[in-house]
Each structure stands twice: as structure tokens, then as C-alpha cells.
N, C-alpha and C positions, 0 to 999 in steps of 0.2 A: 415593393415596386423595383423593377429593374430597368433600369436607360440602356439602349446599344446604341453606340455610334460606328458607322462601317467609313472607311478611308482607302486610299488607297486608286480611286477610281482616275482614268484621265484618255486622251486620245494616241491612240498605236496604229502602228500598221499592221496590217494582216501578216498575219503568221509570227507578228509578235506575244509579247509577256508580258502580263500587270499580276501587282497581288495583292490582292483585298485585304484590309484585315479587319473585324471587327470588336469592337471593347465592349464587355461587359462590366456595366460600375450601379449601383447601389445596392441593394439587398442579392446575395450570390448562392446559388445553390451547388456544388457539385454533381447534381443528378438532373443539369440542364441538356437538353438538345439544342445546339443550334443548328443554323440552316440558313442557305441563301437562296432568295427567288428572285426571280428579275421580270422585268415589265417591259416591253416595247412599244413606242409608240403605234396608238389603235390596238392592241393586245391584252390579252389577260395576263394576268402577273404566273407566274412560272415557277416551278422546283426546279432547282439545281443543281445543289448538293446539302447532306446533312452530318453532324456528325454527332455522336452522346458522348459527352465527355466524361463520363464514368466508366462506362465499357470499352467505349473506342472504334466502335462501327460506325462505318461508312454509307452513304449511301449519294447515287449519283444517275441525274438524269441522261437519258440515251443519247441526247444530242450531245454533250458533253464529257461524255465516259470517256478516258482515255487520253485528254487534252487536260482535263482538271482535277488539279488536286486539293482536298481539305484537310486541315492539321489546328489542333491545339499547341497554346502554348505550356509549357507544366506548370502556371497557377490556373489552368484549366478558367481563365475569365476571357481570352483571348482565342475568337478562331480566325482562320487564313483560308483563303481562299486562292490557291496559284492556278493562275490560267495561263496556261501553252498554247503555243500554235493556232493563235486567235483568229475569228474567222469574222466578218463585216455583220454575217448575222448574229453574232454576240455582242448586240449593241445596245444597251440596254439601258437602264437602272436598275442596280443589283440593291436588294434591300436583305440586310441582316434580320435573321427573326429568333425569336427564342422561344422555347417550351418548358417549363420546370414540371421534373416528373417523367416516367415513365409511360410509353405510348406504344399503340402496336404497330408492325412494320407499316401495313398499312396507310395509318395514321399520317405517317411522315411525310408524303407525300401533299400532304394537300395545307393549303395557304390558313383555313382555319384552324388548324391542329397547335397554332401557334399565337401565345399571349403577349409577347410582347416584338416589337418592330425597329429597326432604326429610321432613321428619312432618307436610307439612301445616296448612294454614289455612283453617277453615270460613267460608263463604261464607252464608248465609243471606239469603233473599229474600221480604218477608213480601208477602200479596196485598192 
């Protein structure tokens, strides 16, 4: 079983900086994916970004390409999530998720591909 707890959330102004981070703590794989999706209110929950902490690929939704970056830290139990140039419509709850094991690009993308969750930390971006 693995717990994630994501931190880091709080209220900015537009075209400001937050940086997520989320912990991975009980049983640990080095051949995890994680990944952040966010939910808005009345909205489906959302891919953001992902990243395999074994290999080191990336990956990042369109609305966000460019503005956000993900990074591990080197016990590889820690991802980051830095968001630039925040926009009102990144307002969220971001929820950290994890995958142990290998998946196809595909895969990554989508909210079931992922076994484990944290509860989340709201994002808010005033205009």
C-alpha cells in the first residue's frame, strides 16, 4: 500500500508561482509513475502532468505545456509540481496519483491508469 500526501496548495494572483509537492510514504517502488490531475468545480478531474521516475519522461497537458514543470527529487519518493505564470483558470484541486509499473504512453493520460491517490490541495488563482 502506498499513501501520497500533495502540499503546497494556497491562493495567488494571476501570473503568479506555487509548487506542489507530493510524498510518497509506505511501501515504495522505484518503477512508479506519478502524475497530477486536477478537478474544478462542476468538472471532470483532468491530467496535468506525469512523470516515471525510473526513466525520467515527461509528460504534460496542452493547457499547461510551457507554464509547468515536474521534477523528482533523488530518493525518487518525491514529485514537484512548479507552476508559472498562473492563470484564474488553474483553479483547482490538484490531486497527486500514482501507478506502480510500467504503462503505455497512452495509458498515462487517463485518471484510471492510476492506483493510488492523495486527497488533495486547492489551488486557487484570483484575476
Amino acid at each position: 500500500q502506498v499513501q501520497l500526501q500533495e502540499s503546497g496548495g494556497g491562493l495567488v494572483q494571476a501570473g503568479g508561482s506555487l509548487r506542489l509537492s507530493c510524498v510518497a510514504s509506505g511501501r515504495t517502488y522505484s518503477s512508479y509513475i506519478l502524475a497530477w490531475f486536477r478537478q474544478a468545480p462542476g468538472k471532470e478531474r483532468r491530467f496535468v502532468s506525469a512523470i516515471a521516475l525510473s526513466g525520467g519522461s515527461t509528460y504534460y497537458s496542452d493547457s499547461v505545456k510551457g507554464r509547468f514543470t515536474i521534477a523528482r527529487d533523488n530518493a525518487e519518493n518525491t514529485v514537484y509540481l512548479q507552476m508559472n505564470r498562473l492563470k484564474p483558470e488553474d483553479t483547482a484541486v490538484y490531486y497527486c496519483a500514482a501507478r506502480v509499473g510500467l504503462t503505455f504512453v497512452q495509458q498515462i493520460f487517463s485518471s484510471s491508469t492510476y492506483e493510488y491517490w492523495g486527497q488533495g490541495t486547492q489551488v486557487t488563482v484570483s484575476s
